[in-house]
C-alpha positions in Angstrom: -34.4 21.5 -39.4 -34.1 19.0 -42.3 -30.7 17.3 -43.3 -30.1 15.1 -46.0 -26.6 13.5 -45.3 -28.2 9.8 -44.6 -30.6 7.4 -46.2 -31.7 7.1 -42.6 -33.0 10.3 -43.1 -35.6 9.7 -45.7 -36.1 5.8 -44.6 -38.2 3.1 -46.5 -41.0 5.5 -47.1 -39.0 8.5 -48.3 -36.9 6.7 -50.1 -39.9 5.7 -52.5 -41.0 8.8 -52.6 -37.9 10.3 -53.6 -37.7 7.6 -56.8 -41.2 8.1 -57.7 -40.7 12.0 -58.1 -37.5 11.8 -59.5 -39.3 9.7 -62.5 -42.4 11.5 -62.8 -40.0 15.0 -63.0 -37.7 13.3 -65.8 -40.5 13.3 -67.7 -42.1 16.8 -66.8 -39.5 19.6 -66.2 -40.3 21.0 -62.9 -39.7 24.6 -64.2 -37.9 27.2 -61.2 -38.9 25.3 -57.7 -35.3 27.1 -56.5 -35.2 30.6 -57.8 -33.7 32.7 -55.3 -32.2 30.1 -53.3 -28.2 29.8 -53.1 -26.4 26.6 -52.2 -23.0 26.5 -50.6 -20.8 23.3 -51.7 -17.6 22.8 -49.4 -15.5 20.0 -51.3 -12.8 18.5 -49.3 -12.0 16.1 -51.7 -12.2 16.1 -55.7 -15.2 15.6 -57.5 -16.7 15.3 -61.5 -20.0 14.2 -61.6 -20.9 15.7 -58.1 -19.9 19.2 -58.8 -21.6 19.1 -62.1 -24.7 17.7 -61.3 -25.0 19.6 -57.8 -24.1 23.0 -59.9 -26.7 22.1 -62.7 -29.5 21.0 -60.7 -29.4 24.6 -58.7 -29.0 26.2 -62.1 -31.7 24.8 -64.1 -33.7 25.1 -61.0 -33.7 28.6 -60.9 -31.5 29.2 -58.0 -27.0 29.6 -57.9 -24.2 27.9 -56.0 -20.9 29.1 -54.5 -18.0 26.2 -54.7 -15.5 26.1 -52.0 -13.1 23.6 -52.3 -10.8 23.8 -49.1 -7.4 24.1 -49.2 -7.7 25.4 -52.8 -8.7 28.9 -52.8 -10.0 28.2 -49.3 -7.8 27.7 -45.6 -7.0 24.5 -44.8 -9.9 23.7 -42.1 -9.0 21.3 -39.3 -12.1 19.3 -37.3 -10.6 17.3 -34.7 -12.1 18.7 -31.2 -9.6 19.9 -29.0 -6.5 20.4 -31.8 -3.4 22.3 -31.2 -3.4 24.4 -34.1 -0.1 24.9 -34.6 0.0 22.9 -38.0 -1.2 24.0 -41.8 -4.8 24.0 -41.1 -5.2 28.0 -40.1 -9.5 27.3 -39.4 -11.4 25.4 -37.6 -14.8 24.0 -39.0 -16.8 25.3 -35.5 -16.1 28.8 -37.0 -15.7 28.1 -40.5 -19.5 26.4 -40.8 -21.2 28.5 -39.0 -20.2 31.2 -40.7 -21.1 30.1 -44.4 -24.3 29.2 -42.8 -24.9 32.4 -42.7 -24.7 33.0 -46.6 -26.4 30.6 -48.0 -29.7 28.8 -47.5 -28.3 25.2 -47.7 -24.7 23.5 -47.4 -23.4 20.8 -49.6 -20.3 19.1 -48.0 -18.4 16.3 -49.7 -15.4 14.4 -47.4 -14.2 11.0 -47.9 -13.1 8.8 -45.0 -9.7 8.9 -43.5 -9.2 4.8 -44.0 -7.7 4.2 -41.0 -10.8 3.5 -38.7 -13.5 2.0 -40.0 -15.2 2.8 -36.6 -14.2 6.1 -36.9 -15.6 6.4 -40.3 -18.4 5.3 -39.6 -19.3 7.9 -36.9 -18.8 10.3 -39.6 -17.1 13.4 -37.9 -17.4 16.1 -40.3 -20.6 15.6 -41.7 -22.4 15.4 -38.4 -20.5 18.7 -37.5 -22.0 20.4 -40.2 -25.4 19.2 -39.4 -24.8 20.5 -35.8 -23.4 23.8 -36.2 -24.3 25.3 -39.8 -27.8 26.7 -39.0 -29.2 25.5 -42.6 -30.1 22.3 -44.5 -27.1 20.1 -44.9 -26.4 17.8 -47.8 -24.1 15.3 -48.6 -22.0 15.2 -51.8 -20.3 12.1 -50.1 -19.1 11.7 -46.7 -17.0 8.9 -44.8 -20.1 6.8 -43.9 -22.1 6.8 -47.1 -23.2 8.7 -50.4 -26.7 9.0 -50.6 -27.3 10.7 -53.6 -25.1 8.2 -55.3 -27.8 5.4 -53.8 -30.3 7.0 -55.0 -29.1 7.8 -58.8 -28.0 3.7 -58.5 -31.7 2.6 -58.0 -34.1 5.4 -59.5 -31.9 3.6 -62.4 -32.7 0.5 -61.4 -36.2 1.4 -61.3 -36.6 3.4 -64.8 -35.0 0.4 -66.4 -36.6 -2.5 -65.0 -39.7 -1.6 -62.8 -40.6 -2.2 -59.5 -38.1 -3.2 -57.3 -39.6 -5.4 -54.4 -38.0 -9.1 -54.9 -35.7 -8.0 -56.8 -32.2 -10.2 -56.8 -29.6 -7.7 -56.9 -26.0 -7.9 -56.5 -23.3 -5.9 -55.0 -20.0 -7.3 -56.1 -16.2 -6.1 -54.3 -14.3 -5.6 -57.6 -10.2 -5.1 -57.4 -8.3 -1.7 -57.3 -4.7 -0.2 -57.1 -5.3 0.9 -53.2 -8.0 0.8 -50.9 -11.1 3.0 -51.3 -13.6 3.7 -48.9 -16.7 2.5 -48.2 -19.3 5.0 -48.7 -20.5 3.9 -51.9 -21.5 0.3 -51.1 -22.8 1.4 -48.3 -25.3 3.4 -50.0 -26.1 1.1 -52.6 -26.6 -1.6 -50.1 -29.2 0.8 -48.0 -31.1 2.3 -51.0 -31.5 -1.3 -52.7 -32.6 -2.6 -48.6 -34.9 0.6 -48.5 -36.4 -0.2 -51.9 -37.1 -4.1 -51.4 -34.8 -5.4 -53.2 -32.9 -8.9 -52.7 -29.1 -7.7 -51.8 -26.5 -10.2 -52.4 -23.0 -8.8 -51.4 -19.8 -10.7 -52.4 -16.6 -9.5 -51.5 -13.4 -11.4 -50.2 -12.4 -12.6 -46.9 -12.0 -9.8 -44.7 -13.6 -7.5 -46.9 -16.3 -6.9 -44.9 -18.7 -3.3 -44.8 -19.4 -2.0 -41.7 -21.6 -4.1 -39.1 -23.9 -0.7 -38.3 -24.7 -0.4 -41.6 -25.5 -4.0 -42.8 -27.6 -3.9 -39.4 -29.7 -0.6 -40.7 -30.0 -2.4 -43.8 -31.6 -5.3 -42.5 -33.6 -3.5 -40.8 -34.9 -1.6 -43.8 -35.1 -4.8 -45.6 -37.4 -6.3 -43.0 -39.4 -3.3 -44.0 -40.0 -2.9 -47.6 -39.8 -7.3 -47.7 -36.6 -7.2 -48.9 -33.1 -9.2 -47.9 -29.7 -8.8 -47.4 -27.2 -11.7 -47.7 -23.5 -11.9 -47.4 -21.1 -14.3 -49.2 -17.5 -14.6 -50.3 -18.8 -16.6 -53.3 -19.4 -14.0 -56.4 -20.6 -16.5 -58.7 -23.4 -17.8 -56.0 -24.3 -13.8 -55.7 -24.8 -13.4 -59.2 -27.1 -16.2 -59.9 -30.2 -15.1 -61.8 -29.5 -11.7 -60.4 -30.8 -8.6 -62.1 -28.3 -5.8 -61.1 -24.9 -6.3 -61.2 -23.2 -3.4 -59.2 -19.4 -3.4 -59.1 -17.2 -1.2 -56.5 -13.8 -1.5 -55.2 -13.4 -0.9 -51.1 -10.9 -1.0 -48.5 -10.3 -4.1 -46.3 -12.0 -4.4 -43.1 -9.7 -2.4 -40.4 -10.6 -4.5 -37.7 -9.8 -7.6 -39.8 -6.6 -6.5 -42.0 -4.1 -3.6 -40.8 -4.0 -0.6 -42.5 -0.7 -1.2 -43.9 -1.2 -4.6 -45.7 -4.3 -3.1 -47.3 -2.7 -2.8 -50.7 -1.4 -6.3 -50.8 -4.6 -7.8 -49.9 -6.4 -6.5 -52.8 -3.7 -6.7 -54.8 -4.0 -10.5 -54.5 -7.7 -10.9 -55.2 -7.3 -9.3 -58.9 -9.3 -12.0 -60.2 -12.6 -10.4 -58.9 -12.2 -8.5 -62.2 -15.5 -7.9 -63.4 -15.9 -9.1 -67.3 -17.9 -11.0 -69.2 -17.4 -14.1 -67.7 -18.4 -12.7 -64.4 -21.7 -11.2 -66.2 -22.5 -14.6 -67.7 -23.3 -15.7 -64.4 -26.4 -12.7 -63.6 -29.7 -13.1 -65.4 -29.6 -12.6 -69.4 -31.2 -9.2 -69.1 -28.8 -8.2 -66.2 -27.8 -4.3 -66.0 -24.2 -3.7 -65.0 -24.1 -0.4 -62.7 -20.6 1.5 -61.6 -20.5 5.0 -59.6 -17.7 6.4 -61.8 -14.8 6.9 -62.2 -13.9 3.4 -62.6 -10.5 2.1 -63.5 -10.8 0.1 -66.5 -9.2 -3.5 -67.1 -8.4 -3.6 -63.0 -12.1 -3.3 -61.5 -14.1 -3.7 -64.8 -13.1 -4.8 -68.4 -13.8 -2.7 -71.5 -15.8 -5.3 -72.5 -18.1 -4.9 -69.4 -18.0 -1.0 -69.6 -18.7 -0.9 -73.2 -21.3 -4.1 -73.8 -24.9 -3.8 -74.5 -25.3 -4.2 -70.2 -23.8 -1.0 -68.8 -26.3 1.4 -67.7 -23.3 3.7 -65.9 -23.7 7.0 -68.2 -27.8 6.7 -67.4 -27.2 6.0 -64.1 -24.3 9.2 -63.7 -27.4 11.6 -65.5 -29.8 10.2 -62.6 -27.5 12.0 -59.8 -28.9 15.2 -61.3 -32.5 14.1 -60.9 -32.7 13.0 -57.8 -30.9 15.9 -56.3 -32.9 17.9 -57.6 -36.1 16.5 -56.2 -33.3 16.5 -52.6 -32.6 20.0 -52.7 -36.2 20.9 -53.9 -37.3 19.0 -50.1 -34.7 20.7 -48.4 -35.1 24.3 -49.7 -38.8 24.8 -49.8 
């Protein structure tokens, strides 16, 4: 059975193919390639742009979704193997998934990491229960590991609005924030960006670091696709003559910074502020990219957000192109 939930699922190859389709069907709508087909979306955590585009893409496609957002209108589910349930979470996910499996022909789960494990995160406990015991395609709408769909939006833009990606210096820059966040974003970014050849410079602070697993995959794609992945804790040095500017705020590394001093480590790196100043130092024609929602004046100044550079409402419309190429894959 095919999953979506990983961009190790599609790989180098897949990946390309993914962007390429994605273009050729902004350009030529696809018409009803999911009439008849129902998608189940499970939110554990909150969502704009995912819900929307998700809910449009099956739509316009021909087909209808049912939104679940649990512990709204739905019981509290618990997932931790062997629980005592004798707390607020009434269901456990080992019924609860197989039995919406059995409604729909795909499931659409978004959950964010717990922040307390990077390790643990990474493992990615909820999704990879869903992709064991729901009996239909699974995709991600975000999950404690990564956000794949988010990866993909991030370079099909990257792609439409500069061209072919191999070589291509591109920079993923930490940017400040009020707590921690996780790291599934970055992590995406930085697989997609390895997957599609570009250059990957990521800048963060000390201690910042993303998870070793995943800047491992990515080299591995990189040494793929004749691309490269660098590290530094120097964000001007990353931005030289680079292309892509991609901003996003994460947690501090758990095995470098305890949980609890998470908010005063960011808090005293506010000068990774991403404004114009910063953006001087990328190429002249460099894009400036951001997932949404993005705190403005403490990750990225108005005059960032607003400036002739921002691509982020093209690249927030590309999350409904590519999943609909996704779910077109996974549901016929």
């Amino acid at each position: 059975m095919k999953h979506f939930t990983r961009i190790a699922d599609l790989g180098v190859d897949g990946v390309a193919e993914v962007l390429q389709q994605a273009l050729a069907w902004k350009t030529c709508a696809p018409g009803a390639q999911l009439a008849g087909k129902l998608l189940g979306m499970v939110f554990f955590n909150p969502s704009l742009r995912t819900r929307a585009s998700f809910e449009a893409a099956m739509l316009r496609g021909g087909g209808n979704a049912i939104v679940l957002d649990v512990g709204g209108g739905v019981w509290k589910l618990e997932d931790r193997s062997g629980a005592v349930m004798d707390g607020d979470r009434p269901e456990h996910i080992r019924e609860a998934i197989p039995v919406l499996g059995r409604y729909v022909d795909a499931l659409a789960v978004r959950t964010f990491g717990a922040l307390q494990n990077d390790d643990a995160d990474a493992a990615d406990p909820v999704m990879n229960a869903f992709r064991e015991l729901a009996g239909v395609p699974v995709i991600s709408m975000e999950s404690a590991r990564e956000h794949p769909c988010q990866g993909l939006a991030d370079l099909l833009t990257v792609r439409e609005l500069l061209g072919d990606t191999r070589k291509m210096p591109v920079t993923l820059t930490w940017a400040p924030h009020i707590k921690a966040l996780p790291k599934a974003v970055p992590h995406s970014f930085l697989l997609t960006a390895a997957a599609a050849g570009c250059e990957v410079r990521i800048a963060h602070p000390p201690d910042f670091e993303l998870h070793p697993a995943v800047l491992a995959e990515a080299r591995g794609y990189a040494a793929n696709s004749g691309g490269s992945v660098t590290v530094t804790s120097d964000q001007q040095a990353a931005l030289k003559d680079s292309r892509v500017v991609y901003a996003k705020a994460w947690g501090p590394a758990t095995r470098s910074v305890a949980v609890e001093q998470a908010a005063a480590r960011i808090a005293s790196h506010k000068d990774w502020l991403i404004g114009n100043q910063t953006m001087a130092g990328a190429s002249h024609d460099a894009l400036f990219l951001h997932c949404l929602p993005v705190r403005r004046n403490v990750e990225v100044a108005d005059e960032v957000l607003d400036g002739g550079r921002s691509r982020v409402i093209d690249e927030a419309e590309n999350r409904f192109h590519v999943q609909r190429v996704l779910l077109h894959r996974l549901l016929n």
